[in-house]
DODREN-706563 format. One record per residue (C-alpha): residue number from 1; x, y, z negated; residue in one letter. Coordinates in steps of 0.5 Angstrom, whole numbers, plus 500, padded with zeros to 3 digits. Example, Ala and Ser with C-alpha at 12.3 -4.5 7.8 and 13.67 -1.06 7.14 Angstrom:
<r 1; <525; 491; 484>; 'a'>
<r 2; <527; 498; 486>; 's'>
//
This chain:
<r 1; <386; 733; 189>; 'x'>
<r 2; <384; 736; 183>; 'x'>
<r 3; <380; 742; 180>; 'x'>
<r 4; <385; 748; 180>; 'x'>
<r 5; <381; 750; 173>; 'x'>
<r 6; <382; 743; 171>; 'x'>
<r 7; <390; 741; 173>; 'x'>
<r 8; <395; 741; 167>; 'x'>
<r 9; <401; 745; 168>; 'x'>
<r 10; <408; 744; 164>; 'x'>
<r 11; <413; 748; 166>; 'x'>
<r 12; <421; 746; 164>; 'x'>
<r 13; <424; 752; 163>; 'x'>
<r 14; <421; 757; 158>; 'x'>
<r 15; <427; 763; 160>; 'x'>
<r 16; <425; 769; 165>; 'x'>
<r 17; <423; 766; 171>; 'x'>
<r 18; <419; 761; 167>; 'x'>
<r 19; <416; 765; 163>; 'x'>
<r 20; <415; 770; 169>; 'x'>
<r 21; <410; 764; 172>; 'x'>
<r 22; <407; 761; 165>; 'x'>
<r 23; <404; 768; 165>; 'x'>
<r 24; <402; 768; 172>; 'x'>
<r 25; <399; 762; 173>; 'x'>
<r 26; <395; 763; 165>; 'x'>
<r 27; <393; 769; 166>; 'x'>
<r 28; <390; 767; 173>; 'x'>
<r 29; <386; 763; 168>; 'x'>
<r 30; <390; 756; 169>; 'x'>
<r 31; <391; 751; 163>; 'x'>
<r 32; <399; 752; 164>; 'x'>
<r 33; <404; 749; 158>; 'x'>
<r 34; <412; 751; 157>; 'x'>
<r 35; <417; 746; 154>; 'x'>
<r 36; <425; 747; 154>; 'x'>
<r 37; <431; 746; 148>; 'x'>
<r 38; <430; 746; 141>; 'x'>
<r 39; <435; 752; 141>; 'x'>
<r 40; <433; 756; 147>; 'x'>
<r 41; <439; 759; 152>; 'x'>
<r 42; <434; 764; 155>; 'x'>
<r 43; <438; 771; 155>; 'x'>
<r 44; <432; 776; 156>; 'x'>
<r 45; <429; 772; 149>; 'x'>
<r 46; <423; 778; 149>; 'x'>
<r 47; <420; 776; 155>; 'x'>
<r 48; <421; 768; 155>; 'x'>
<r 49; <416; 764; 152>; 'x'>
<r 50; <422; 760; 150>; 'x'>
<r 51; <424; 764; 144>; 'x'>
<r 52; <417; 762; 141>; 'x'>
<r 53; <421; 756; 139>; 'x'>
<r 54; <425; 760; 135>; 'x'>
<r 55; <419; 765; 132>; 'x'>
<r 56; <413; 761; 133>; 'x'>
<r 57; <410; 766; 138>; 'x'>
<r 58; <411; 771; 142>; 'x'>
<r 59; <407; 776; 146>; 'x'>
<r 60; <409; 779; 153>; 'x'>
<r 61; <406; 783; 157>; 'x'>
<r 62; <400; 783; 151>; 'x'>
<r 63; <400; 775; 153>; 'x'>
<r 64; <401; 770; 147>; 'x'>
<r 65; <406; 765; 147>; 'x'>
<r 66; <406; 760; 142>; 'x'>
<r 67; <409; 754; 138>; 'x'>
<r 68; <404; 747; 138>; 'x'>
<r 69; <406; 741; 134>; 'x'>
<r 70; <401; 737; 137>; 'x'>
<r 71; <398; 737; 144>; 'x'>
<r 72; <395; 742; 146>; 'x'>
<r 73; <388; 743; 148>; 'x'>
<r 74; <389; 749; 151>; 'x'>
<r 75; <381; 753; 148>; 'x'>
<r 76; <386; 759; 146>; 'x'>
<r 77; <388; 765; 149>; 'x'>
<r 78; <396; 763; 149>; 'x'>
<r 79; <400; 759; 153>; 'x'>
<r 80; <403; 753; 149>; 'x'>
<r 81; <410; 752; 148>; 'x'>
<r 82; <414; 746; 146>; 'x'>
<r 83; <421; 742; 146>; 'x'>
<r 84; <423; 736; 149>; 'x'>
<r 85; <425; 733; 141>; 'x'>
<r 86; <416; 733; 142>; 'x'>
<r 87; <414; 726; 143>; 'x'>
<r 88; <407; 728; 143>; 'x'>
<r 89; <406; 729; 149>; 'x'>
<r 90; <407; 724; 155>; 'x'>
<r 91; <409; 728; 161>; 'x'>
<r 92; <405; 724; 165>; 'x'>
<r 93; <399; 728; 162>; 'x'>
<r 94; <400; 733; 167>; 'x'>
<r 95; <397; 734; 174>; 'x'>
<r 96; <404; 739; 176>; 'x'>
<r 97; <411; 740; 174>; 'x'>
<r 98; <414; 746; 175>; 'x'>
<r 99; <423; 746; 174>; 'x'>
<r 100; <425; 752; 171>; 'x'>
<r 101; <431; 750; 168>; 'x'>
<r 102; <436; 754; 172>; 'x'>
<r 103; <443; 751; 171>; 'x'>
<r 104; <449; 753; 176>; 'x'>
<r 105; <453; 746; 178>; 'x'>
<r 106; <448; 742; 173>; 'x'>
<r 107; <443; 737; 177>; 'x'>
<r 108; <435; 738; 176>; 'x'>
<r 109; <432; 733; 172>; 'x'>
<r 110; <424; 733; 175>; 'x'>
<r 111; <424; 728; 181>; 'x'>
<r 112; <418; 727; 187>; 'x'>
<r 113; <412; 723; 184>; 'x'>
<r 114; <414; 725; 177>; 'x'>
<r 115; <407; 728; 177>; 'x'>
<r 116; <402; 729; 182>; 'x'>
<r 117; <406; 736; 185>; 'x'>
<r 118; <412; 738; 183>; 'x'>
<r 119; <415; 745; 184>; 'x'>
<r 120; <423; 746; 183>; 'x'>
<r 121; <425; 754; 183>; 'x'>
<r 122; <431; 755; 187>; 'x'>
<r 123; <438; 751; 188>; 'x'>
<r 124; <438; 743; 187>; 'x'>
<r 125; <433; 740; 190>; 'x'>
<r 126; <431; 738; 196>; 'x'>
<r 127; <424; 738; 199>; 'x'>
<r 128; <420; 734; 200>; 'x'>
<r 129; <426; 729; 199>; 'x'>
<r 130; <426; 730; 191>; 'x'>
<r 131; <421; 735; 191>; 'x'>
<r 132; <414; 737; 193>; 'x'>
<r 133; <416; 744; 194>; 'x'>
<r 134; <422; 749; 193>; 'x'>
<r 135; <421; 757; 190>; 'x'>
<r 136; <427; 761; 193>; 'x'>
<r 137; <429; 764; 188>; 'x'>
<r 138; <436; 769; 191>; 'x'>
<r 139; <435; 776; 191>; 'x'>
<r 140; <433; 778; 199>; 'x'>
<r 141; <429; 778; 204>; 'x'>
<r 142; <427; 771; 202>; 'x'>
<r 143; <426; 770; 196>; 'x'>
<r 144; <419; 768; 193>; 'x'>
<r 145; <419; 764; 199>; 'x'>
<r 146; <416; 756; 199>; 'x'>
<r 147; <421; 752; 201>; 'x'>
<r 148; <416; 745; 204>; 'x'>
<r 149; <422; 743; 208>; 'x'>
<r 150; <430; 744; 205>; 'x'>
<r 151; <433; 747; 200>; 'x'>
<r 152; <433; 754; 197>; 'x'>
<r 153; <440; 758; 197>; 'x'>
<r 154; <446; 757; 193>; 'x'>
<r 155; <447; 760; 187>; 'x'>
<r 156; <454; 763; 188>; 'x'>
<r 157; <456; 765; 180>; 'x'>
<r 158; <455; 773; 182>; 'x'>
<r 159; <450; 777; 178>; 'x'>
<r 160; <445; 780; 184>; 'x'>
<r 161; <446; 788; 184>; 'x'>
<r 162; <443; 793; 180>; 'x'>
<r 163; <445; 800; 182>; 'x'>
<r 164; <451; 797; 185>; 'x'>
<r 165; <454; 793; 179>; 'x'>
<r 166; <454; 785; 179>; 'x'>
<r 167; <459; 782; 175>; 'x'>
<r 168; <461; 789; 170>; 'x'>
<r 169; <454; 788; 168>; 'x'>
<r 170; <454; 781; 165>; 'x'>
<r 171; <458; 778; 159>; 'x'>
<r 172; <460; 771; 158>; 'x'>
<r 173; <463; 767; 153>; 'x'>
<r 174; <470; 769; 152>; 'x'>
<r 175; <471; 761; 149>; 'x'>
<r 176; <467; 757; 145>; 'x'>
<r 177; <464; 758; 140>; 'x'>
<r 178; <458; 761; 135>; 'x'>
<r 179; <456; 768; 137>; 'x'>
<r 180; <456; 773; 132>; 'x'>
<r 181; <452; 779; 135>; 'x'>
<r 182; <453; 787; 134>; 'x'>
<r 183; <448; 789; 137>; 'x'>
<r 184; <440; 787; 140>; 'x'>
<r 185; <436; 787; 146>; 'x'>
<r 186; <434; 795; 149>; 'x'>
<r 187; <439; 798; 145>; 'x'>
<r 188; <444; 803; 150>; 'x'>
<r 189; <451; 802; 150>; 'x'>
<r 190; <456; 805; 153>; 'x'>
<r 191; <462; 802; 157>; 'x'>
<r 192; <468; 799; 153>; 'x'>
<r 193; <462; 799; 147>; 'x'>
<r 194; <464; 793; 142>; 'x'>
<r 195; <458; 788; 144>; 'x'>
<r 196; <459; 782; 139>; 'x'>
<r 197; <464; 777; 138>; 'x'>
<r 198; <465; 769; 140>; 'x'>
<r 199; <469; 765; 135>; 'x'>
<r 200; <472; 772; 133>; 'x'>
<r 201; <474; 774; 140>; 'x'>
<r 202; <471; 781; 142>; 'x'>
<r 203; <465; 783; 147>; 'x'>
<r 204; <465; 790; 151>; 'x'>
<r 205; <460; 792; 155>; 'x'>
<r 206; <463; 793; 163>; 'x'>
<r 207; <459; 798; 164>; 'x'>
<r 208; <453; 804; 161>; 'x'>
<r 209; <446; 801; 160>; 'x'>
<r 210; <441; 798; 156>; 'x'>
<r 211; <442; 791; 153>; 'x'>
<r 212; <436; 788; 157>; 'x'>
<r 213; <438; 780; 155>; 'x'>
<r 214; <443; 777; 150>; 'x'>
<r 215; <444; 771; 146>; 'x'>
<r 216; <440; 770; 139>; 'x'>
<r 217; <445; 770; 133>; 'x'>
<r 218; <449; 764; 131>; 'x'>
<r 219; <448; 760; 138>; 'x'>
<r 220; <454; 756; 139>; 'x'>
<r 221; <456; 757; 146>; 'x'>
<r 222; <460; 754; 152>; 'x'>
<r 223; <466; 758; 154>; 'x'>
<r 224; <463; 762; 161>; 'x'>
<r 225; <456; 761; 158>; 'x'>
<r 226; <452; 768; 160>; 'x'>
<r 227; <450; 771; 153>; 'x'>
<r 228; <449; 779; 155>; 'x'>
<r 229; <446; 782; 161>; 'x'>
<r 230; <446; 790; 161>; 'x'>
<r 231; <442; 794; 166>; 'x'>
<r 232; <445; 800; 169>; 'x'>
<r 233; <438; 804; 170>; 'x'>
<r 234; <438; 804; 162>; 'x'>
<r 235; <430; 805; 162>; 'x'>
<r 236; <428; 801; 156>; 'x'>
<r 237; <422; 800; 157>; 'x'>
<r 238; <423; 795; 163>; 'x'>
<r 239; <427; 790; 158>; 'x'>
<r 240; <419; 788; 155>; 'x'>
<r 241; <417; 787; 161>; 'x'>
<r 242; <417; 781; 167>; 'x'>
<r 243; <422; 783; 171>; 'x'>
<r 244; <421; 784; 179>; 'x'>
<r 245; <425; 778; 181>; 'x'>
<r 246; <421; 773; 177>; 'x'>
<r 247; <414; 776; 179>; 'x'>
<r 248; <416; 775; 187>; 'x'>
<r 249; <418; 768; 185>; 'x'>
<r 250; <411; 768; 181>; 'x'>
<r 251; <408; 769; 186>; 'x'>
<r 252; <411; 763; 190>; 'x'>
<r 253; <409; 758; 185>; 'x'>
<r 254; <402; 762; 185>; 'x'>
<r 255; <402; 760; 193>; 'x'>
<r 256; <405; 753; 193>; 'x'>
<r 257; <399; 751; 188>; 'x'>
<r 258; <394; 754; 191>; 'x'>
<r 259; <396; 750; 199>; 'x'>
<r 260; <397; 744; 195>; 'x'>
<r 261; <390; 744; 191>; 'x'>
<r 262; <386; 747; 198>; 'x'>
<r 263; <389; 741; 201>; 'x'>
<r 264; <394; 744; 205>; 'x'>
<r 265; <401; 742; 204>; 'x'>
<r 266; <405; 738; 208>; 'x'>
<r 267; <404; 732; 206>; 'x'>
<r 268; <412; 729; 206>; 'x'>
<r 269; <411; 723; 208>; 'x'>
//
């Protein structure tokens, strides 16, 4: 077991959930990295690290997250990004992998033994078989829970419900294609609002609210790719900050952590 002020932390995934733990673990004083696409699917851009990507950096919540081009030796106050076209940075540079990269239907890519401890949010792993731990990531009463022995619960493709709307307040791509946005993040709009286009097909919105995710200009997108999330409450201010799902499951990955540098975790031999 390592020092806990000592370990190197790399995030996959810097989207909402992702980002949502690099700014826990950072700001517990944690050396914690995040790595994810060259052009980043992350919907909630401006509250995911991985749009420093694309900005070269980004603040939220007044933390910094911001690009390297080289590894990194974590002396700044920012959380480092990278992507996976880096080869600079050996992942075996790292005491702990945490999978972030949610993708429904799709199989995770980190494994048990890839590094020292290994973390998986939500569905596709199954602990501690492939994994060290599992972080439930569905809404209800368990979510943030720490999985040391099974699977989280599986994604079932509907929205969890804001103010009542589930699918209405998602929008995804009518086909394949560039998306060419109308609005932006923390604009309100109103139900049937024009939103955008794909491949020249129109977008409106399914409901009144504030845009609180949205897919950056001229990202190619496949047919069914979620693009836009609207949020029926309409507080802007809440599209800028971490939401309370991804700091319950932050909470989680901060827990895990801890029983595994104190020693406590189930061993999974």
């Amino acid at each position: 077991m390592s020092d806990l002020f000592n370990i190197k932390i790399l995030i996959r995934g810097g989207g909402d959930l992702g980002s949502g733990a690099a700014l826990k673990l950072h700001n517990s004083g944690l050396k914690t990295a995040v790595v994810d696409l060259p052009q980043p699917l992350s919907i909630r851009r401006e509250v995911s690290c991985s749009t420093a990507l694309m900005r070269n950096s980004i603040a939220i919540e007044g933390v910094r997250a911001r690009r390297v081009t080289e590894p990194p030796d974590f002396k700044g106050d920012f959380i480092p990004v990278f992507t996976i076209n880096d080869d600079f940075l050996p992942l075996t540079q790292f005491d702990v992998i945490i999978d972030a990269a949610l993708k429904s239907g799709e199989r995770r890519i980190t494994s048990r033994g890839e590094a020292p401890f290994t973390v998986g949010l939500g569905p596709g792993f199954q602990a501690p078989e492939d994994i060290d731990c599992v972080i439930e990531t569905g809404r209800g009463h368990n979510l943030g829970h720490v999985i040391w022995s099974g699977c989280a619960e599986d994604h079932t493709g509907r929205p969890g419900p804001i103010e009542g709307a589930t699918v209405e307040r998602v929008l995804r791509a009518p086909s394949e294609g560039k998306f060419k946005p109308l609005k932006q993040i923390g604009d309100i709009v109103q139900k049937n609002e024009l939103i955008g286009w794909v491949a020249g097909r129109e977008l409106r919105a399914g409901i009144h609210g504030v845009i609180r995710g949205l897919s950056a200009e001229g990202l190619h997108l496949k047919k069914g790719e979620k693009l836009c999330d609207i949020d029926p409450r309409g507080i802007r201010r809440h599209v800028f900050t971490v939401s309370d799902r991804s700091r319950c499951v932050a909470g989680g990955v901060l827990e895990a952590l801890l029983t595994w540098v104190s020693g406590k975790a189930p061993s999974g031999e």
